[in-house]
mmCIF file as Biopython writes it, N, C-alpha, C and O atoms, coordinates in Angstrom:
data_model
#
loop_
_atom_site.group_PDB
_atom_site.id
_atom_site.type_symbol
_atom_site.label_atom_id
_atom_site.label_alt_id
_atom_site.label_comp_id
_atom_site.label_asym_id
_atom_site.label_entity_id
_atom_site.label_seq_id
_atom_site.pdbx_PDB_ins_code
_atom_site.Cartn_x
_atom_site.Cartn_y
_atom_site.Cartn_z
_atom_site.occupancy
_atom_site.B_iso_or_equiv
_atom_site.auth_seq_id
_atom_site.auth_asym_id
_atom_site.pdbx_PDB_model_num
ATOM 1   N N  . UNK A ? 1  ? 0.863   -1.167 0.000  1.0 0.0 1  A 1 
ATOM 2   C CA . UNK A ? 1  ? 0.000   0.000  0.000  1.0 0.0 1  A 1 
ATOM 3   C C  . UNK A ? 1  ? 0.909   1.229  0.000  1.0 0.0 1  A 1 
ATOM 4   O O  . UNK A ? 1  ? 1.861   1.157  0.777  1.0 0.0 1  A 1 
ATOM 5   N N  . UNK A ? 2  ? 0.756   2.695  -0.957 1.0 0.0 2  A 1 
ATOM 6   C CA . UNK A ? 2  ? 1.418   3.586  -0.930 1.0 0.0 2  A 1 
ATOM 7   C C  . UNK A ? 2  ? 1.050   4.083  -0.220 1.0 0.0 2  A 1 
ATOM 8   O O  . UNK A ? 2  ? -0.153  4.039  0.039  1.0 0.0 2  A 1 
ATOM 9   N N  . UNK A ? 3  ? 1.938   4.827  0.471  1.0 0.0 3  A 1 
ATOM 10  C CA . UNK A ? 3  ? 1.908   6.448  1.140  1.0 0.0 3  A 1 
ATOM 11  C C  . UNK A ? 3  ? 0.722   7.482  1.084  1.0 0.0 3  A 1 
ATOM 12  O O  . UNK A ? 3  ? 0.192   8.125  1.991  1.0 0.0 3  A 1 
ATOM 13  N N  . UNK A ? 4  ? 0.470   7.436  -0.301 1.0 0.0 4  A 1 
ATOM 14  C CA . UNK A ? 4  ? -0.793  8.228  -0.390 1.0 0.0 4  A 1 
ATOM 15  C C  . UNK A ? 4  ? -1.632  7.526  -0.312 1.0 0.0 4  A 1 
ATOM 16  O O  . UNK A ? 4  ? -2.367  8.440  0.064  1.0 0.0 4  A 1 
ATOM 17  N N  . UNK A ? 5  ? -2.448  6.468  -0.310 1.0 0.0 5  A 1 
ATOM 18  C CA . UNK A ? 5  ? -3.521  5.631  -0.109 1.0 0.0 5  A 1 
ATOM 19  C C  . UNK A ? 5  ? -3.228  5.269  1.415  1.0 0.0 5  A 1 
ATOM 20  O O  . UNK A ? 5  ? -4.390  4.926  1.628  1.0 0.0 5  A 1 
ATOM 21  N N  . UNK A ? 6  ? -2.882  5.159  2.100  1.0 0.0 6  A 1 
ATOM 22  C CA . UNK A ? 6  ? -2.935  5.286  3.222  1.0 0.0 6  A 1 
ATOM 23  C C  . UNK A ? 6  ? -3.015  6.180  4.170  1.0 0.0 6  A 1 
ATOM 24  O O  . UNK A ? 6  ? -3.393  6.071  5.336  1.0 0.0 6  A 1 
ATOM 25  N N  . UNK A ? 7  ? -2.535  7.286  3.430  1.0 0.0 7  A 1 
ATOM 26  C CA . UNK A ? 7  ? -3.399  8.674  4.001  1.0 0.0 7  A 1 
ATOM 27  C C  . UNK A ? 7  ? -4.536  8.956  3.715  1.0 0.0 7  A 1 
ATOM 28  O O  . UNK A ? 7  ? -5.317  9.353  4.580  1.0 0.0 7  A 1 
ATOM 29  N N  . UNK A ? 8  ? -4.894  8.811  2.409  1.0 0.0 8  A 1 
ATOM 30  C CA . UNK A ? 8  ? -6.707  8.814  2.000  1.0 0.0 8  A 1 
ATOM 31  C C  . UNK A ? 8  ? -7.261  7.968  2.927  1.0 0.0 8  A 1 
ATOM 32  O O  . UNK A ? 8  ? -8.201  8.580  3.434  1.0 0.0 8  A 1 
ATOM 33  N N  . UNK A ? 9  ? -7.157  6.851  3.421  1.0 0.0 9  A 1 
ATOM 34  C CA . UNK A ? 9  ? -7.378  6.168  4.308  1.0 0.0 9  A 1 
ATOM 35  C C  . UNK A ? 9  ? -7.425  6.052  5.707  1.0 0.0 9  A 1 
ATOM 36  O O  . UNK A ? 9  ? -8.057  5.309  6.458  1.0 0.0 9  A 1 
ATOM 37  N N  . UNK A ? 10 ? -6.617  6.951  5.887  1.0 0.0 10 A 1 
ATOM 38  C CA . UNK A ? 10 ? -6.458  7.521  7.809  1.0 0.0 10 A 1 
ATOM 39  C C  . UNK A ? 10 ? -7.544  9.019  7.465  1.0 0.0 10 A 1 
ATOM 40  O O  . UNK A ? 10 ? -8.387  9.334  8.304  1.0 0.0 10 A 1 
ATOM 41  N N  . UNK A ? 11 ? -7.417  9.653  6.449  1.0 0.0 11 A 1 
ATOM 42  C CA . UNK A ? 11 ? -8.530  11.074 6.673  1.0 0.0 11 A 1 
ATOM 43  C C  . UNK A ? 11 ? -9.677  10.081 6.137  1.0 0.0 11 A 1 
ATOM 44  O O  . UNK A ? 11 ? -10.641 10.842 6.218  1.0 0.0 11 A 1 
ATOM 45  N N  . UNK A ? 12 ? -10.125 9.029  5.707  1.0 0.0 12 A 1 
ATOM 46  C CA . UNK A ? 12 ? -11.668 8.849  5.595  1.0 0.0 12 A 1 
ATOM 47  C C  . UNK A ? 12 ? -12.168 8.086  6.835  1.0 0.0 12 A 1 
ATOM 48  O O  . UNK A ? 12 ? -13.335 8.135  7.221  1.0 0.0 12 A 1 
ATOM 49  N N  . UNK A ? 13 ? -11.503 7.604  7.237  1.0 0.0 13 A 1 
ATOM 50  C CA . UNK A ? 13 ? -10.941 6.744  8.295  1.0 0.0 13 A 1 
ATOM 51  C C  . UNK A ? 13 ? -11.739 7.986  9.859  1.0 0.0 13 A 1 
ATOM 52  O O  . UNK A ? 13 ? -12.615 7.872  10.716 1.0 0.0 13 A 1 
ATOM 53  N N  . UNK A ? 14 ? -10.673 9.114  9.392  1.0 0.0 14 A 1 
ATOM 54  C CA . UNK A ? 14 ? -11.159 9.848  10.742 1.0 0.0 14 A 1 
ATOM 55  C C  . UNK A ? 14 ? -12.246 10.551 10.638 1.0 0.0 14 A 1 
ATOM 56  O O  . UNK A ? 14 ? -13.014 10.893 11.537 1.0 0.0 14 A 1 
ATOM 57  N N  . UNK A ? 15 ? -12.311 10.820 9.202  1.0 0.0 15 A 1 
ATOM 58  C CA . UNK A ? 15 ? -14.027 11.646 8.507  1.0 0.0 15 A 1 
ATOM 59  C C  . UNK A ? 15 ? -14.993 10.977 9.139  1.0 0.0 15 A 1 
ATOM 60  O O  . UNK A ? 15 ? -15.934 11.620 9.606  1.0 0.0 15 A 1 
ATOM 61  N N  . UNK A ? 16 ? -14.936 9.318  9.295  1.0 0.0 16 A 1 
ATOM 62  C CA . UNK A ? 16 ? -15.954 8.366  10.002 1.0 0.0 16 A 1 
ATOM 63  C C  . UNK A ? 16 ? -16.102 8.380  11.269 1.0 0.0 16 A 1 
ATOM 64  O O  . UNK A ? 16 ? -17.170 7.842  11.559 1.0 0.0 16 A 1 
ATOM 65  N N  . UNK A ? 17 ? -15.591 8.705  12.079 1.0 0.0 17 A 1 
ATOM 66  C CA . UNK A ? 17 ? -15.061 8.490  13.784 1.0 0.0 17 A 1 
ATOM 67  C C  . UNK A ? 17 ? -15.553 10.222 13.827 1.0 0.0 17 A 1 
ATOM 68  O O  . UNK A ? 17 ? -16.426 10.350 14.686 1.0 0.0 17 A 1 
ATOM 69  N N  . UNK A ? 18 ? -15.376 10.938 13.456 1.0 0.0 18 A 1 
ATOM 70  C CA . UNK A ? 18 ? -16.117 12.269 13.766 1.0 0.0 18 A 1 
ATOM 71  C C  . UNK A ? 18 ? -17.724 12.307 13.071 1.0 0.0 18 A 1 
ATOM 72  O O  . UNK A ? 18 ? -18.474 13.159 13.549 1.0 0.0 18 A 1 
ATOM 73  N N  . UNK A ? 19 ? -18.084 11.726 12.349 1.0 0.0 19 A 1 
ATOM 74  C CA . UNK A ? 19 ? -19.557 11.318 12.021 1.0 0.0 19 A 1 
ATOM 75  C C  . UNK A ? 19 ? -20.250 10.507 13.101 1.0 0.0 19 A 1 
ATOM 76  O O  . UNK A ? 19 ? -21.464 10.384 13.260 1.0 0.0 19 A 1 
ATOM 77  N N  . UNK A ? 20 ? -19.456 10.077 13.678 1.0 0.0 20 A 1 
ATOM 78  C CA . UNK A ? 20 ? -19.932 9.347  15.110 1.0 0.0 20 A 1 
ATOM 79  C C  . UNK A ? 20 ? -19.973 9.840  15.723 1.0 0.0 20 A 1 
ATOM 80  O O  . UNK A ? 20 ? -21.102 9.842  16.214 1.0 0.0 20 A 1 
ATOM 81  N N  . UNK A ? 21 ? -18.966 10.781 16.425 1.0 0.0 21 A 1 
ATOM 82  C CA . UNK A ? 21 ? -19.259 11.573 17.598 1.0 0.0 21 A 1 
ATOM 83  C C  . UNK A ? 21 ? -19.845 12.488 17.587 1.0 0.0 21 A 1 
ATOM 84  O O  . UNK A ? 21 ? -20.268 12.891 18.670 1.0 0.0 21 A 1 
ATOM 85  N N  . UNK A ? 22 ? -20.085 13.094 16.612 1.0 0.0 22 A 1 
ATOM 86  C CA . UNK A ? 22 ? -21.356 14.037 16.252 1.0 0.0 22 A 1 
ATOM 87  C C  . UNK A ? 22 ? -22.683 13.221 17.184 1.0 0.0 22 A 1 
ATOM 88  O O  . UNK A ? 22 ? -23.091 13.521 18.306 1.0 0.0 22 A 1 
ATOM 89  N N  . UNK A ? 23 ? -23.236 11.911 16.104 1.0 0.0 23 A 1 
ATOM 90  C CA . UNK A ? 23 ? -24.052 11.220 16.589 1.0 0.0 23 A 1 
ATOM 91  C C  . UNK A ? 23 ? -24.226 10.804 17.648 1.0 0.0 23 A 1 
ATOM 92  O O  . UNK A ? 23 ? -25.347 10.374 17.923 1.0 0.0 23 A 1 
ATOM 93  N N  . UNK A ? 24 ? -23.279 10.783 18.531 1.0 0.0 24 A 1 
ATOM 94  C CA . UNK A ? 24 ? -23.285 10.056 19.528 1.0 0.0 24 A 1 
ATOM 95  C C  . UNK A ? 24 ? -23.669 11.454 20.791 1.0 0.0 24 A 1 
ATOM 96  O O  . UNK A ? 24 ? -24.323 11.332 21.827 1.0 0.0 24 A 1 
ATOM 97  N N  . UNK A ? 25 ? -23.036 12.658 20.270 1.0 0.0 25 A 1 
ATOM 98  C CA . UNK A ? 25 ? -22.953 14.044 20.537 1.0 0.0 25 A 1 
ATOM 99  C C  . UNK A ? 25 ? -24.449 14.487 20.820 1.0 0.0 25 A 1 
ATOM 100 O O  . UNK A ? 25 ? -24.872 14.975 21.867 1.0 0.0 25 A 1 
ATOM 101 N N  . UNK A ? 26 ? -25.070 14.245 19.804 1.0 0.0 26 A 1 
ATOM 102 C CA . UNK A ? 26 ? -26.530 14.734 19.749 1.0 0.0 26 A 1 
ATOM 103 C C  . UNK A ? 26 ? -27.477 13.823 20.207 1.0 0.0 26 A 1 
ATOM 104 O O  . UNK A ? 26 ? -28.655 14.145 20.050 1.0 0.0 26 A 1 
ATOM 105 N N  . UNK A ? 27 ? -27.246 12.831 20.701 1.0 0.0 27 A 1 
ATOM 106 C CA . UNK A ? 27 ? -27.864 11.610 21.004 1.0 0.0 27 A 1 
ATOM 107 C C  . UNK A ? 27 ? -28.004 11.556 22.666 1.0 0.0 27 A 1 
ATOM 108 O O  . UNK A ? 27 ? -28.790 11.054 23.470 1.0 0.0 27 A 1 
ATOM 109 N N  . UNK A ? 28 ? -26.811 12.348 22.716 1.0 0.0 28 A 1 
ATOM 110 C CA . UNK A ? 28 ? -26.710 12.439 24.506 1.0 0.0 28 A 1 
ATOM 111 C C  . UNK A ? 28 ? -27.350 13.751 24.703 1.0 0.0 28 A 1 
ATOM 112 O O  . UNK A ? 28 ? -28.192 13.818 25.599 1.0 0.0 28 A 1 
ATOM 113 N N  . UNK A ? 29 ? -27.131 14.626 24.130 1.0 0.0 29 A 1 
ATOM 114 C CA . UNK A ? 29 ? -27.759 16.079 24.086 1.0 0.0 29 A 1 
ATOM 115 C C  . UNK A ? 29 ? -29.147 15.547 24.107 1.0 0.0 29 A 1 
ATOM 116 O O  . UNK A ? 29 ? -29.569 16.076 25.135 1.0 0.0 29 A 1 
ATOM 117 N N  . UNK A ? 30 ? -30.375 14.660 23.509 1.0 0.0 30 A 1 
ATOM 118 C CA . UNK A ? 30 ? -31.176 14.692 23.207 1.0 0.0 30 A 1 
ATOM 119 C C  . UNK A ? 30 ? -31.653 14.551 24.501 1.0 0.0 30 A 1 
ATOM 120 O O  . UNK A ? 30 ? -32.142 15.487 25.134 1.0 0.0 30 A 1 
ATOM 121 N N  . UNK A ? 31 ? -31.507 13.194 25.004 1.0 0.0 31 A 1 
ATOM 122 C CA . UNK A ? 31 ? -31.621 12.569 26.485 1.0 0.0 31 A 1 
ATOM 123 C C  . UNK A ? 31 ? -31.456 13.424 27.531 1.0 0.0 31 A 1 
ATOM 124 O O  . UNK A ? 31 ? -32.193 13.361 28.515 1.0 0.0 31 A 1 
ATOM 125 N N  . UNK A ? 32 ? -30.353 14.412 27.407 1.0 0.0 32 A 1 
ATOM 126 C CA . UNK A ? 32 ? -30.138 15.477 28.389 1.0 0.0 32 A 1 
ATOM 127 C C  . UNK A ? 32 ? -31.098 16.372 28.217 1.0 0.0 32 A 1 
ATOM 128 O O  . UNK A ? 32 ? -31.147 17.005 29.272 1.0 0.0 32 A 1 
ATOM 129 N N  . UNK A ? 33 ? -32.038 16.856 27.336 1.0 0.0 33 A 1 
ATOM 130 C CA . UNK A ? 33 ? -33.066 18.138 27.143 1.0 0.0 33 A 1 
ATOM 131 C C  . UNK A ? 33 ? -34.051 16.910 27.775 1.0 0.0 33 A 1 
ATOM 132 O O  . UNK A ? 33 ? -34.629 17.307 28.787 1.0 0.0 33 A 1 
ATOM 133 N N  . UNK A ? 34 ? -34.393 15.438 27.393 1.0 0.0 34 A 1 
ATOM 134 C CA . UNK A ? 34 ? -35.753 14.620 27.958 1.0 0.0 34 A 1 
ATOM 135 C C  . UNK A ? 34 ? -35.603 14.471 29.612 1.0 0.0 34 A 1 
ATOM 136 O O  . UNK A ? 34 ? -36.508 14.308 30.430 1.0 0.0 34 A 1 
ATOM 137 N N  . UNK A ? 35 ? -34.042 14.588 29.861 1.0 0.0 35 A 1 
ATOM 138 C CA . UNK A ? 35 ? -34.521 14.516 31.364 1.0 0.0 35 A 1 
ATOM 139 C C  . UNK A ? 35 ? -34.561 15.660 31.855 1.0 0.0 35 A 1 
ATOM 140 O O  . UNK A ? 35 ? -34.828 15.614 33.056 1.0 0.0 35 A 1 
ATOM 141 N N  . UNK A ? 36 ? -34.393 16.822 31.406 1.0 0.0 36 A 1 
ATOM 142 C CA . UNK A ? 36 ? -34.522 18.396 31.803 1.0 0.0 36 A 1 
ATOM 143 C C  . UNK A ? 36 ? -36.334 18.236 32.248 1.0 0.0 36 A 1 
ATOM 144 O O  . UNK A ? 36 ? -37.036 18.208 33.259 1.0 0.0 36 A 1 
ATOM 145 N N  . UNK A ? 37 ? -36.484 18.159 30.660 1.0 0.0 37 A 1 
ATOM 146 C CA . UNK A ? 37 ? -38.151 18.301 30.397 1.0 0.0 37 A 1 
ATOM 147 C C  . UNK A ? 37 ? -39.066 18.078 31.597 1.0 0.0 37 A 1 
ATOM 148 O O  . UNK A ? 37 ? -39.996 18.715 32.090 1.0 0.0 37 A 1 
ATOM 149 N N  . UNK A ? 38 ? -38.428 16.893 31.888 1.0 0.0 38 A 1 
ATOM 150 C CA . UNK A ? 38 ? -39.475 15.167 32.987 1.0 0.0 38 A 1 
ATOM 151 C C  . UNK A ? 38 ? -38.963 16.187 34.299 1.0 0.0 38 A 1 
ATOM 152 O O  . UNK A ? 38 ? -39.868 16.531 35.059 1.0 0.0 38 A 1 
ATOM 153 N N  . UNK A ? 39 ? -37.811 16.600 34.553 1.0 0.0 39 A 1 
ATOM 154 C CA . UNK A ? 39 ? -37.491 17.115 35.804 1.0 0.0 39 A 1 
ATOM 155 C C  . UNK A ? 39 ? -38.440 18.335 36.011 1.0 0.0 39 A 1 
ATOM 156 O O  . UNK A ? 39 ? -39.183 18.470 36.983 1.0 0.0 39 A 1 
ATOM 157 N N  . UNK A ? 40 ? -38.293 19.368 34.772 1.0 0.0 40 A 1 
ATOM 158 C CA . UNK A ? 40 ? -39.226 20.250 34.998 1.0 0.0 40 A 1 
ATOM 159 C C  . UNK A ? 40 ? -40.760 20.336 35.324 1.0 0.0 40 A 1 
ATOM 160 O O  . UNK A ? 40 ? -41.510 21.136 35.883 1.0 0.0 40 A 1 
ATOM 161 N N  . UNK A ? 41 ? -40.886 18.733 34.502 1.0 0.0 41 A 1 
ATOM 162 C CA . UNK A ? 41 ? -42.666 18.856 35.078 1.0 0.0 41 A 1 
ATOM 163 C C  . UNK A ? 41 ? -42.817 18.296 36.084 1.0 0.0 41 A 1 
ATOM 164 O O  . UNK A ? 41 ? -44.006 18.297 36.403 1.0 0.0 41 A 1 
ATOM 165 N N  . UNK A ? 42 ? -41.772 17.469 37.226 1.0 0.0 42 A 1 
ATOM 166 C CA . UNK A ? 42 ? -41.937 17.202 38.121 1.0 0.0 42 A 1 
ATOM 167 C C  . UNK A ? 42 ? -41.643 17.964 39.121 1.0 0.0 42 A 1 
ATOM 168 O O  . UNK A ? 42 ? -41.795 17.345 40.174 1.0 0.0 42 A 1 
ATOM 169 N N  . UNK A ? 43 ? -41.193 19.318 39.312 1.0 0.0 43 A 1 
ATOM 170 C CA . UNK A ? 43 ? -40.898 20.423 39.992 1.0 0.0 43 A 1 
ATOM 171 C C  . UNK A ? 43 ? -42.377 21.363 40.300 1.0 0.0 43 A 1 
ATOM 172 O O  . UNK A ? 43 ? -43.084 21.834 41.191 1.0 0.0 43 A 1 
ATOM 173 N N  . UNK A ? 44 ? -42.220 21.222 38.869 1.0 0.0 44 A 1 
ATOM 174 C CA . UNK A ? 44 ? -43.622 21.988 38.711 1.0 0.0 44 A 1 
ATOM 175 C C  . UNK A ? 44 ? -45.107 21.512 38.976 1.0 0.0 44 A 1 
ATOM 176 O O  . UNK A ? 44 ? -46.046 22.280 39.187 1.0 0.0 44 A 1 
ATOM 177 N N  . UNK A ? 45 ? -45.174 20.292 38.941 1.0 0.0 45 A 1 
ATOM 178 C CA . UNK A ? 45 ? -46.177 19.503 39.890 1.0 0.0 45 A 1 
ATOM 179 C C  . UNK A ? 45 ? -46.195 19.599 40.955 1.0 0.0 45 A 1 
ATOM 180 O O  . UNK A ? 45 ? -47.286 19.766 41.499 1.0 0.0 45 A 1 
ATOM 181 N N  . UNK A ? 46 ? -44.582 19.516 42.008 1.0 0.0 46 A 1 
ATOM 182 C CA . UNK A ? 46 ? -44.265 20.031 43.451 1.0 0.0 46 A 1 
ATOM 183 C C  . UNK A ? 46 ? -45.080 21.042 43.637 1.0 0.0 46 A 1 
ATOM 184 O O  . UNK A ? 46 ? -46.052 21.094 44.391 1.0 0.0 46 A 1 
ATOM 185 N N  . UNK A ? 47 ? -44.671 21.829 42.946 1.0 0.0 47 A 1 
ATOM 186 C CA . UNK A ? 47 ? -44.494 23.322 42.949 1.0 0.0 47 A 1 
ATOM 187 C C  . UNK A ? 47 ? -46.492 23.939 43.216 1.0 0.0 47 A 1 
ATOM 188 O O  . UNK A ? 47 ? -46.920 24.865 43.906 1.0 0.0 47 A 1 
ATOM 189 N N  . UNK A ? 48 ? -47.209 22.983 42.372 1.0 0.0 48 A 1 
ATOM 190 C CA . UNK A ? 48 ? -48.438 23.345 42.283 1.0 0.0 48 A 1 
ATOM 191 C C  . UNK A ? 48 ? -49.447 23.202 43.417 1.0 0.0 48 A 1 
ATOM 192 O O  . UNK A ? 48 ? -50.429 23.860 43.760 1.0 0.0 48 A 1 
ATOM 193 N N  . UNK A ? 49 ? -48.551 21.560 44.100 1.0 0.0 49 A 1 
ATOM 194 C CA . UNK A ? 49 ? -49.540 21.044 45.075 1.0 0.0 49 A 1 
ATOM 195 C C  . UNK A ? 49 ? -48.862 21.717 46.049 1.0 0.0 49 A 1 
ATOM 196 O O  . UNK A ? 49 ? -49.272 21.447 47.178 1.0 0.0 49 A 1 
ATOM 197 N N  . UNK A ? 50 ? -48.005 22.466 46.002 1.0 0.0 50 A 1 
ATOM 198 C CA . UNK A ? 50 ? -47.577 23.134 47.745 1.0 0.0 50 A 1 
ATOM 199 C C  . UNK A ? 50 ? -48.056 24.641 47.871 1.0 0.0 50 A 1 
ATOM 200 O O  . UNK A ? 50 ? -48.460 25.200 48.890 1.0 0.0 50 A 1 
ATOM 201 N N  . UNK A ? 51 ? -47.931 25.110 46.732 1.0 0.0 51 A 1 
ATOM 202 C CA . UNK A ? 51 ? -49.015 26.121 46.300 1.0 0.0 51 A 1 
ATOM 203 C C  . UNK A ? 51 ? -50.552 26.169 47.016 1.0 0.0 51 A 1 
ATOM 204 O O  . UNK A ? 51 ? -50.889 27.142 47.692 1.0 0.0 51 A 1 
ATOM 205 N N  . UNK A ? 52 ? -51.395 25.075 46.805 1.0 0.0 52 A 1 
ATOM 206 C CA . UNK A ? 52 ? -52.599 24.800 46.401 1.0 0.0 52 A 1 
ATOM 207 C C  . UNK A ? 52 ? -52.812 23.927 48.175 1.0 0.0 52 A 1 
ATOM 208 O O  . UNK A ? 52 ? -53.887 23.776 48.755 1.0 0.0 52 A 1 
ATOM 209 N N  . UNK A ? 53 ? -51.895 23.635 48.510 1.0 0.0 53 A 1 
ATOM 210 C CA . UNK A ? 53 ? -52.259 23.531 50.242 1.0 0.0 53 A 1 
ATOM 211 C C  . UNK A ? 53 ? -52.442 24.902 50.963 1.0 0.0 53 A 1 
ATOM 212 O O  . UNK A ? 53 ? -52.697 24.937 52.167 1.0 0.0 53 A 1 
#
C-alpha cells in the first residue's frame, strides 16, 4: 500500500469516527433536554400542590 492511499485512508478513516461523535454528541444532548423536560414537570407539579395547600 502507498503512502498516499494510506493517508486517503487515515482522513476517511477519521471523517468516520467524527460522524460518530457528532451522533453520539446529539444523542446524549437529546436525552439530556428529555430529562430536563421530565425534571421540569416534576418540579412543577411540586411546585403546584404546595401552592394549592
Amino acid at each position: 500500500m502507498g503512502p498516499e492511499l494510506h493517508y486517503q485512508i487515515m482522513i476517511n478513516r477519521a471523517a468516520e469516527l467524527q460522524e460518530e461523535a457528532a451522533s453520539h454528541r446529539r444523542a446524549r444532548q437529546a436525552m439530556a433536554s428529555l430529562k430536563a423536560q421530565q425534571r421540569s414537570r416534576r418540579l412543577r407539579g411540586t411546585f403546584g400542590k404546595l401552592r394549592s395547600s
